[in-house]
C-alpha positions in Angstrom: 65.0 -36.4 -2.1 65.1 -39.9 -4.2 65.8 -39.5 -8.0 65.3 -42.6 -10.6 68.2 -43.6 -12.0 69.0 -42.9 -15.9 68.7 -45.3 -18.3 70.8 -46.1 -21.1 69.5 -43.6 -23.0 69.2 -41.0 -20.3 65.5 -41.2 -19.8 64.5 -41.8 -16.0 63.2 -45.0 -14.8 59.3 -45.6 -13.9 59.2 -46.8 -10.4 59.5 -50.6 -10.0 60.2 -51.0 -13.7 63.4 -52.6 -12.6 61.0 -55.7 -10.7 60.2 -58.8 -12.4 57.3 -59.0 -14.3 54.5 -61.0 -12.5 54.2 -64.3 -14.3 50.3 -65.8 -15.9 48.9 -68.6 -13.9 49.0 -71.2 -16.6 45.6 -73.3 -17.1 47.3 -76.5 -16.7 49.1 -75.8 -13.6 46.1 -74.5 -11.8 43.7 -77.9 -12.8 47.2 -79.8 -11.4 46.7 -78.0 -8.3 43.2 -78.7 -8.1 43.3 -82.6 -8.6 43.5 -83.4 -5.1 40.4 -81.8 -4.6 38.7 -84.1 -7.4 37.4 -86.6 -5.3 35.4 -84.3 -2.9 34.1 -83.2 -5.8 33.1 -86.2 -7.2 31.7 -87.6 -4.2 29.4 -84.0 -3.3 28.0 -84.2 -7.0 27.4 -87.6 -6.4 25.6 -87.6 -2.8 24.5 -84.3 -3.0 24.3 -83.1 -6.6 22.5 -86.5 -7.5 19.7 -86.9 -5.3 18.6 -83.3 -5.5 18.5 -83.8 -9.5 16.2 -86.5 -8.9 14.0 -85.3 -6.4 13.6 -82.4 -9.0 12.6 -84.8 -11.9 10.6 -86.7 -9.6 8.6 -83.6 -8.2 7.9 -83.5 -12.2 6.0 -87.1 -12.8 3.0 -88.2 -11.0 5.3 -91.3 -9.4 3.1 -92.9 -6.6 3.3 -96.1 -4.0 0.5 -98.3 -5.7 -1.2 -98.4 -9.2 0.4 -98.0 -12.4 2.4 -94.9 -11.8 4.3 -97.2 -9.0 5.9 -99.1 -12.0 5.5 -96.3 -15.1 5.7 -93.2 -13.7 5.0 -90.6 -16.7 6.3 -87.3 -17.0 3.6 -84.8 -15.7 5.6 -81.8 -16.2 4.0 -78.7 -13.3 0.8 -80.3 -12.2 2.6 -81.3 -9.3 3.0 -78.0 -8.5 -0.3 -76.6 -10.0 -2.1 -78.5 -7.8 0.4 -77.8 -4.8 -0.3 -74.2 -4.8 -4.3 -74.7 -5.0 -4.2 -76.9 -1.6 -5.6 -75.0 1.3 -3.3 -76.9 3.5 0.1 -75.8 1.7 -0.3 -71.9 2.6 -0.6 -72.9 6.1 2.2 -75.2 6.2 4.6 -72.7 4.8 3.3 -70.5 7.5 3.8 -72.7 10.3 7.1 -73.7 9.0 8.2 -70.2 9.0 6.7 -69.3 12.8 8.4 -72.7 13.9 11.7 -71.6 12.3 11.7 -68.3 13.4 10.4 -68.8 16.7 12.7 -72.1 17.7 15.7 -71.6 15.7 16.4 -68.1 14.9 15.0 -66.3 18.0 15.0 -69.1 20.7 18.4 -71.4 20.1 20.5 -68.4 19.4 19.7 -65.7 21.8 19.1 -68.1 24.5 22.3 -69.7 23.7 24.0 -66.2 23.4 22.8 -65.6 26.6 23.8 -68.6 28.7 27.3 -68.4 26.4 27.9 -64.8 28.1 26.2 -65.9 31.7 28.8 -69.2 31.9 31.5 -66.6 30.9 31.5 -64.5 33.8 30.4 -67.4 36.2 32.1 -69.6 38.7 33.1 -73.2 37.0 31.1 -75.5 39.1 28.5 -73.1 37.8 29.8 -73.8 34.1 30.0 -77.1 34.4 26.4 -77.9 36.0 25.0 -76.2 33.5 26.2 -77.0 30.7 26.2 -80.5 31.1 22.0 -80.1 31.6 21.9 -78.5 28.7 24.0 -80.7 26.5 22.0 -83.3 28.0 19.3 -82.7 25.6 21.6 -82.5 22.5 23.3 -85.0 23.0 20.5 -87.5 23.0 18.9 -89.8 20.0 16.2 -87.4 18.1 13.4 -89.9 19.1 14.3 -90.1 22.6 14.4 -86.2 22.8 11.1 -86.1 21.0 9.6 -88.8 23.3 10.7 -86.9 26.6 8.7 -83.6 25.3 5.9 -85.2 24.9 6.1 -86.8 28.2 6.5 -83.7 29.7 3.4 -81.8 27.5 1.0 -84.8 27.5 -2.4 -84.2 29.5 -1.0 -86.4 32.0 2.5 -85.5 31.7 5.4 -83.9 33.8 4.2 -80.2 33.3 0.4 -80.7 34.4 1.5 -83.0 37.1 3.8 -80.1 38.3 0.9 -77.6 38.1 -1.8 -79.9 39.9 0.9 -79.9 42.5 0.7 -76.2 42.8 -3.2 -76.1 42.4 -3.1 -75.2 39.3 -6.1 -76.7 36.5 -3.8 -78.4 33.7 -4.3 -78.2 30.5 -4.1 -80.4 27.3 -0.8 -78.5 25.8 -0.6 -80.9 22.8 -4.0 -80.2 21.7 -4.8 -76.5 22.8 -1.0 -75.0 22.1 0.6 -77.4 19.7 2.8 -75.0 17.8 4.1 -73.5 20.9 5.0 -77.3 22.6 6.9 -78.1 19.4 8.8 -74.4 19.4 9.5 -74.8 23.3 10.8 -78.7 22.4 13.0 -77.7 19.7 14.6 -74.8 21.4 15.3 -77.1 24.5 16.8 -79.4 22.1 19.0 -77.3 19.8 20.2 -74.2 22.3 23.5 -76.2 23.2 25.0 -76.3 19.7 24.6 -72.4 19.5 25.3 -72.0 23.6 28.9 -74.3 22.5 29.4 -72.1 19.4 29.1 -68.5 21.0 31.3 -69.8 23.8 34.2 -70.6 21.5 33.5 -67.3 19.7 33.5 -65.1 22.9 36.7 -66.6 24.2 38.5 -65.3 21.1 37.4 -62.1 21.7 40.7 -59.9 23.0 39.9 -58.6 26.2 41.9 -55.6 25.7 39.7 -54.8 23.6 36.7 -54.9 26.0 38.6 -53.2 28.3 39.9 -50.7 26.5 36.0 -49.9 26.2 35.7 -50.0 29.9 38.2 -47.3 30.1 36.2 -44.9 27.8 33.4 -45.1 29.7 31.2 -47.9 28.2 28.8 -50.1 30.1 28.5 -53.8 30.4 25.6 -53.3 28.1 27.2 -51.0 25.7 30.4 -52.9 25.6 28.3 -56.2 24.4 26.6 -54.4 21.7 29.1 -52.0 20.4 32.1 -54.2 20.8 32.0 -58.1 21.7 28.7 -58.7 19.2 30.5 -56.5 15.6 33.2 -59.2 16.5 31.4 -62.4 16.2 29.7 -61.4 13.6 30.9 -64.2 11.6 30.2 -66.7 14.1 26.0 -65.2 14.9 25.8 -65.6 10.7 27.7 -69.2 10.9 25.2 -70.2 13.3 22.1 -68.8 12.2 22.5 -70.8 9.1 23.3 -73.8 10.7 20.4 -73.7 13.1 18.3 -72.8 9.9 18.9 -75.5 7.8 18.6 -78.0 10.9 15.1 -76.7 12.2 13.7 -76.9 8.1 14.4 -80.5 8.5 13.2 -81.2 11.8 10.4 -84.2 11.8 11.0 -86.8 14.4 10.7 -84.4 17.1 6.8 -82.7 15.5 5.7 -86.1 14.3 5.9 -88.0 17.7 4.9 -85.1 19.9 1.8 -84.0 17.4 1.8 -86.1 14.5 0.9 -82.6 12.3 -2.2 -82.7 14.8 -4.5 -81.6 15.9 -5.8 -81.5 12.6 -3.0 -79.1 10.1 -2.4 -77.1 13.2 1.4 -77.7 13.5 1.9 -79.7 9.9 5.3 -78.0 9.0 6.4 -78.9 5.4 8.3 -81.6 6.3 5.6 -83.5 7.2 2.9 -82.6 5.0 5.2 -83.9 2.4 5.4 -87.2 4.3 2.3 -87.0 4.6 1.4 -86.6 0.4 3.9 -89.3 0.1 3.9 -92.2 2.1 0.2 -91.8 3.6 -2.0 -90.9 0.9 0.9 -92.4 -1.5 1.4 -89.4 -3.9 5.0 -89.5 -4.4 5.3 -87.2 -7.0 3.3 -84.5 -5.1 5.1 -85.1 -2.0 8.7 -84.7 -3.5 7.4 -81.3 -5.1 6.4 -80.3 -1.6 9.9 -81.4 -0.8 11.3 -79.7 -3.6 10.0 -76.2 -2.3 11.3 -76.7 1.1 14.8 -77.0 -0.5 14.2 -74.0 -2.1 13.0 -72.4 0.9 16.4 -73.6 2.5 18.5 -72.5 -0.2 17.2 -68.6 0.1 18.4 -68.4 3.5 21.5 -69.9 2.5 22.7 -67.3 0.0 21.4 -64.8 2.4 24.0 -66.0 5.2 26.7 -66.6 2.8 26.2 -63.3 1.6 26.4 -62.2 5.3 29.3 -64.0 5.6 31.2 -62.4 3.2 34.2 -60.2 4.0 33.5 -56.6 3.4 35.6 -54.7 0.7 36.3 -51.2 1.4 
């Protein structure tokens, strides 16, 4: 039995009154820790901070390529926008912009490089390495040189309906008849090896005792992968998801060579019906409003994976 020890007045101790008192961060000695981080600072309000501040101003003025507003752009306030959301072509862009994300980047580059990430992991390593090298292939090279080989291989005359004639099969005109789905398939060849790389660093540091301590009560390869290896990535599936996110909002290269928006608005993502507004009919200030909202569009699923990302308090 522990008793606190009497004071000088014969009163008992509290417990830990004895310890020193925590001290205050002061102000000053908190900014002098965080000067080293001043230039990084600087430099993402400059590069980062800056150029989003005037795209957001310039969304605001009817700025254009030619004619008076080239030289004097005036200050236009939300006609941009106004008018944005009365064009028949904007609804359908923000839909095809969310099918293409959803269907290239958040179902197609992360469960199909999940999937080769767990395959590779219980294969031989001439296995590994064969396969993996095809499929860094394709991220590894130049954007326009990715986006010119897909539309080699989807062209009427192309790889794939070469391939089919071979097998007596009628080809068809892919870029014309499926356009969204060429540009989906194209992306998804092009992006899975970042996510097939990231879940393979994230499996490895999974324990194995852990999976096998699973094993031992009874749980099957399928169980053990859901209710075990996939709670502990977590981290990395969120990490990814936004990653691949941000990179499939901004894809254009690889749509405007293969379709060129075409045929007609049937695969114009935002991206490039704000090129589009911009440079080909010579809005500016319409097309940076356009470009404004596809920030905004980023920055929503942003906060939704940082808040994913967050470590949960009990």
């Amino acid at each position: 039995m522990t008793t606190t020890a009497p004071t000088a007045l014969g009163a008992p101790t509290a417990p830990g009154a004895g310890r020193p008192a925590q001290r205050k961060r002061r102000p000053g000695r908190t900014l002098l820790r965080s000067a080293p981080l001043l230039p990084a600072i600087v430099l993402l309000a400059v590069f980062l901070l800056g150029p989003v501040v005037s795209s957001l101003y310039g969304s605001l003025t009817d700025s254009s390529l030619s004619g008076a507003s080239a030289s004097n752009a005036e200050f236009v306030g939300l006609d941009n926008y106004t008018s944005l959301f009365s064009d028949p072509d904007f609804p359908k862009s923000v839909l095809l912009t969310l099918v293409f994300l959803v269907a290239s980047a958040l179902i197609g580059q992360n469960a199909l490089g999940l999937g080769l990430a767990v395959l590779m992991q219980s294969s031989h390593k001439p296995v590994r390495v064969i396969v993996s090298t095809i499929v860094v292939t394709a991220w590894v090279l130049p954007e326009i040189v990715a986006s010119f080989a897909a539309y080699a291989f989807f062209n009427d005359g192309g790889t794939l309906n070469t391939m089919l004639t071979g097998l007596g099969i009628p080809g068809v005109n892919w870029l014309y008849v499926f356009p969204m789905l060429c540009v989906i398939l194209a992306n998804i060849w092009r992006g899975t090896a970042f996510s097939m790389l990231v879940y393979t660093a994230a499996l490895n540091d999974v324990p194995p005792e852990i999976t096998e301590a699973a094993e031992v009560d009874g749980a099957r390869g399928w169980q053990r992968f859901t209710l075990v290896t996939v709670p502990m990535i977590r981290r990395s599936i969120s990490t990814n998801l936004m990653l691949t996110t941000l990179q499939t909002l901004s894809v254009f290269a690889l749509i405007f060579v293969m379709t060129g928006g075409g045929p007609g608005t049937d695969s114009t993502t935002l991206p490039l019906l704000a090129y589009q507004e911009a440079f080909r009919f010579g809005e500016l200030g319409f097309g940076t409003a356009i470009a404004t909202i596809l920030l905004l569009v980023g920055a929503v699923f942003g906060v939704l994976y940082i808040r994913a990302l967050k470590p949960e308090v009990d």
